[in-house]
N, C-alpha and C positions, 0 to 999 in steps of 0.2 A: 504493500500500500504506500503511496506515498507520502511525503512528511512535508508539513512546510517547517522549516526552523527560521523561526523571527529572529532576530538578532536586536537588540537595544528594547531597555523598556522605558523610554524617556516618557512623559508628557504627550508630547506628539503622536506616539505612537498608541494612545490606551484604547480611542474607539473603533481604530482597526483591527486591532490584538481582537477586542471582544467580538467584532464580525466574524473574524475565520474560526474564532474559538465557538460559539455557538452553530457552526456547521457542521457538516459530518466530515471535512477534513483533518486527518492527523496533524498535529499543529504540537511545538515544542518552543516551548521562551529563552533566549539565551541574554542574559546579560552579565557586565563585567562584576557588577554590584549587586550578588546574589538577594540579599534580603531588602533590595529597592525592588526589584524583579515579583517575587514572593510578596509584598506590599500593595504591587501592582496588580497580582491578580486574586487576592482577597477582596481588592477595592470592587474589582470589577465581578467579583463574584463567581466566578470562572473556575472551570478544574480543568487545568492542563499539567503538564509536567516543565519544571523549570527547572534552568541549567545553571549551573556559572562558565560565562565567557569565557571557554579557556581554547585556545588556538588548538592543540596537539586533540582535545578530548571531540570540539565540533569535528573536526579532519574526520576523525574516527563513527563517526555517527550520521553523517552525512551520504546518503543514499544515491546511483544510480536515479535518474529521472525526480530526485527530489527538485523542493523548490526551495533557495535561501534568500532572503529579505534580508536586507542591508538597510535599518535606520541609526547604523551608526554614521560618526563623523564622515564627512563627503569623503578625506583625504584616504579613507580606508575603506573603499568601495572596488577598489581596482585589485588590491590583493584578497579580498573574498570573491569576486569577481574571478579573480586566476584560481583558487581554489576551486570554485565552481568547475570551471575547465576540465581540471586532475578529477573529479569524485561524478562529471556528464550531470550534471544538477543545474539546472535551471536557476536566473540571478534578477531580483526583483529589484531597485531603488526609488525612491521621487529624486534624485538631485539629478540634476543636467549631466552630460552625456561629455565627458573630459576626453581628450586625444587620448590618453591614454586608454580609456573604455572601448572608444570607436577599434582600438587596435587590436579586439579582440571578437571582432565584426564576423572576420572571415574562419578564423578556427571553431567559434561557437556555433555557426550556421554548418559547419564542416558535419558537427556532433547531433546537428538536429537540435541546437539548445535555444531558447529566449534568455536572451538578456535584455532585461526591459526597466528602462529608465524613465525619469520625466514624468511618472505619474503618480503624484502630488496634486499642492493644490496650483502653484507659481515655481516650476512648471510644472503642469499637467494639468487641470480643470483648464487652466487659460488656454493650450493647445487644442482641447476639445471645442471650447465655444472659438476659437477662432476660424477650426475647421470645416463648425457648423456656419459660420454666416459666409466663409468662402465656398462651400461647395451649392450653399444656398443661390448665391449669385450668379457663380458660374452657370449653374442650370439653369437660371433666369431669362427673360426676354431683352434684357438689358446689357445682356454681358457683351463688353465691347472690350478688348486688351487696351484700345487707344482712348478709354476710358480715361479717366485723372484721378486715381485713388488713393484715399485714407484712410490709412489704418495705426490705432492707438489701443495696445493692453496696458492695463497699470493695475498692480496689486498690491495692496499692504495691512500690516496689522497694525491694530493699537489702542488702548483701553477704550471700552463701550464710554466711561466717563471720564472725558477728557481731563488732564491735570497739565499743572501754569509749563510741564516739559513737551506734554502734545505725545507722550511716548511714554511707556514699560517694556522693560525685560524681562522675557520667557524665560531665558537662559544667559548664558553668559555675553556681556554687550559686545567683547571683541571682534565678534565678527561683523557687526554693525560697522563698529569704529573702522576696521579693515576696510570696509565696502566703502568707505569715504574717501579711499584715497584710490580708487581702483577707475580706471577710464571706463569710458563709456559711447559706443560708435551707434547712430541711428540714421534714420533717413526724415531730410523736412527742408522744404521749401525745393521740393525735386531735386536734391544732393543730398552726398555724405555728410552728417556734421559729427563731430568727434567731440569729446571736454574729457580734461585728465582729472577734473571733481565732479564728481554728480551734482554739486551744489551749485556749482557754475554754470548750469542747464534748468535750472528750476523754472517751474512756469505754475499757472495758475489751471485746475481743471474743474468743470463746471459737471458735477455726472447727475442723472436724472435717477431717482431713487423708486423703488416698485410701486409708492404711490403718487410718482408723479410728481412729490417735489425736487425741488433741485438743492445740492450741497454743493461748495464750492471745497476746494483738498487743493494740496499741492501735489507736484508729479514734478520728475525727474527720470529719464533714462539710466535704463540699468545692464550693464554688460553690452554685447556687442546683439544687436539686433538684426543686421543685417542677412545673416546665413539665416534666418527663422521666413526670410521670402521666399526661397524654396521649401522647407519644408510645409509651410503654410500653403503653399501651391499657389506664390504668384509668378507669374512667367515670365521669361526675361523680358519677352517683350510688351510686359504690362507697364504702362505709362504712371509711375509709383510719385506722387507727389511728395505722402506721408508715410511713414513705416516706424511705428516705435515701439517699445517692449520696456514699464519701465517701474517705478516704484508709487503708489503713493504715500501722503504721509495729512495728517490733520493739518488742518489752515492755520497757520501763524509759526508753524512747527519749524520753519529755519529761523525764524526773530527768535525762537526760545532755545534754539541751538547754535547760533550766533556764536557766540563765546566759545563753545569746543569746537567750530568747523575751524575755527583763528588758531586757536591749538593747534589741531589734528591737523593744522597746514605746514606747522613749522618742522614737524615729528622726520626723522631723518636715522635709516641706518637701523644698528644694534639697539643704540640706545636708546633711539626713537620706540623701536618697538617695546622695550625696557616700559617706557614713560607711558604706552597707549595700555599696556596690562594694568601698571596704574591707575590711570584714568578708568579702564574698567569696569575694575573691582570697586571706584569708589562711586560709579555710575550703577550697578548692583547695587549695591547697597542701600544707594537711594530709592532708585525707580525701579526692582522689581514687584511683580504683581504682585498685592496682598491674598493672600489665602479668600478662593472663594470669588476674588473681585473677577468679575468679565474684562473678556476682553473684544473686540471687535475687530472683523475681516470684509472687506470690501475691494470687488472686481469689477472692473469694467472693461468689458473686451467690444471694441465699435470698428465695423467697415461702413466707412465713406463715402459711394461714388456721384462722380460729378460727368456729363458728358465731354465729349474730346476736347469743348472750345472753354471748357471750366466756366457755364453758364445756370447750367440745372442741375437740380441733385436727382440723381434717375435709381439711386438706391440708396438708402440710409438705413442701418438696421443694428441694434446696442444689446448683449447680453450684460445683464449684473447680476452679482452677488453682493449681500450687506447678510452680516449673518454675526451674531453673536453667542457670546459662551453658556452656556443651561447646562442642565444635569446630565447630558451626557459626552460632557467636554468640554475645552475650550473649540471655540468657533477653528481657532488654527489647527489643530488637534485633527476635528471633526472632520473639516476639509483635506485637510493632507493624508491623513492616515486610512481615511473611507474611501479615499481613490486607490490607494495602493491597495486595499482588502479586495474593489473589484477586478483590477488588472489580476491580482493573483487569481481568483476565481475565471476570469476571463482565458488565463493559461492554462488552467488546469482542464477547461475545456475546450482545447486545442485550439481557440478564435488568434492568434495571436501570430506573427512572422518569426520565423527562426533568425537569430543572428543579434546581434545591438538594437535597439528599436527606442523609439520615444513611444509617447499617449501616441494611441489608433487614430487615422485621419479617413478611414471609410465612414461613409454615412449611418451606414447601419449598428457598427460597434459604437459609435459617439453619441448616436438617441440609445441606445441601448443603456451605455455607460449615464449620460445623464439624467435618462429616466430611474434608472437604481438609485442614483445620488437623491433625485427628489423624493423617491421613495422611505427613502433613509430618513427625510425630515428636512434636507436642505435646499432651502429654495432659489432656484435658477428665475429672475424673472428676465422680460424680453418686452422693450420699444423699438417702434418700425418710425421711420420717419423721421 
């Protein structure tokens, strides 16, 4: 029979642990911190079998045509990834899809195996609805390549009740901090535009909310967006105005972080990185969640089109998500960890391509996948126009 062996029991990971564990799949928890592990699924009321993390004991327990789920840290995705390879087991993650991953494209497919990344909630939910309003389009009466198209995802977390920082920490801020100094390539105003700070790309965004009002948030470009027009299926020779991929954050949230971007600007080197653990732990200490407090996840994923002479809008059409934390997780939790729970059932019943893969871009697996999601309690809504 096969096994799924989950690997991390963070946070993140609690209401998808409880999805495959209430199925009739074999399912095993492996984490580094045995009785955080055991913690976690008393909370969740669950009887499964828990492991402690140990490198030499998973090797040994790890099945032929198993499946392992990697929600540990990104940088260690690549060597349970190679392990995967050595024991023919199949390799689940949400984080994005590293050169180094891609390098393992060709022997995994070799093996008949899915390695399948990106499906989460940023990335993966956003790949879904972005797939869903391009392939929406393309089938359209409207579809022109010599079209003038807009396309904007922006996704962020951050307390249901706002405080004077516009922000909390889930977990450790460093990576936050990290992501401040990390460039960022998108597309807008029909060219490449590039910033070596996310901060120095900020703009104002206006999203329209499931009843119809409007919030305004900030946004910023995140990582490189570029390569995501192929895979979103727009064609080279699609007339691309706007193309971005990027973060949002509450309104006022760079005035309230003002003072650490000036930091985090000057930060340089060993020592530099010395100063930003620092800075940190004492950004922890302030602003993580309180026990119990919500928190808040909002997506908006919008295609744009405009006719060739950029006169009329001949397609407009906006998925969101606004969802927050309740009794069966945090909103981040919920979303990230309930996407992963379907892709691994989606594998398990062979729907899935052999080899490296992001979130599914067929029509049928993405209503399939986000019909289960709303199912689940989370609500996808959707304006045209």
């Amino acid at each position: 029979m096969t096994t799924i062996h989950w690997l991390g029991a963070g946070l993140s990971s609690l209401p998808g642990i409880k999805k495959i564990a209430q199925s009739s799949h074999s399912m095993v928890l492996w984490n580094r911190t045995l009785s955080k592990a055991l913690d976690a699924v008393n909370a969740l009321n669950i009887d499964i079998p828990v492991q402690q993390l140990d490198w030499q004991a998973l090797q040994q327990s790890v099945n032929k045509g198993d499946v392992v789920v990697s929600m540990l840290p990104a940088t260690m995705h690549v060597q349970v990834a190679k392990m995967c390879l050595e024991k023919q087991a199949h390799f689940v993650s949400s984080s994005y899809i590293s050169d180094e991953m891609m390098a393992l494209d060709q022997p995994s497919r070799e093996l008949g195996l899915c390695f399948v990344n990106e499906v989460g909630l940023d990335p993966g939910l956003d790949h879904l609805l972005a797939h869903a309003l391009v392939n929406r389009y393309i089938s359209s009466d409207v579809f022109n390549p010599h079209n003038v198209h807009y396309f904007r995802s922006y996704c962020g977390g951050f307390p249901k009740r706002a405080n004077d920082f516009k922000y909390k920490f889930s977990w450790s801020p460093l990576g936050v901090l990290k992501a401040l100094k990390s460039p960022a390539q998108w597309r807008a105003d029909n060219q490449v535009q590039q910033t070596e700070k996310p901060w120095l790309a900020l703009s104002d965004f206006k999203m329209t909310l499931a009843d119809g009002q409007t919030e305004t948030f900030q946004a910023y470009p995140n990582r490189d967006s570029i390569p995501f027009l192929k895979q979103y299926g727009f064609g080279e020779d699609w007339h691309v105005a706007e193309f971005v991929r990027g973060t949002l954050r509450l309104d006022g949230w760079a005035q309230a972080w003002r003072e650490l971007f000036d930091k985090v600007d000057t930060l340089q080197g060993e020592q530099g990185l010395s100063e930003l653990s620092e800075i940190s732990d004492e950004l922890w200490e302030k602003y993580q969640y309180d026990e119990g407090e919500a928190d808040r996840v909002v997506l908006s994923v919008e295609l744009e089109v405009r006719d060739p002479d950029n006169k009329h809008v001949v397609f407009h059409s906006h998925y969101g998500v606004d969802e927050a934390g309740n009794e069966n997780g945090s909103a981040m939790a919920r979303l990230v960890s309930l996407t992963v729970a379907i892709a691994i059932e989606s594998l398990l019943r062979d729907e899935l391509k052999t080899g490296v893969t992001a979130a599914p871009h067929q029509q049928q697996q993405v209503d399939s996948w986000l019909t289960e999601l709303s199912d689940l309690g989370e609500h996808i809504f959707q304006h045209n126009g």
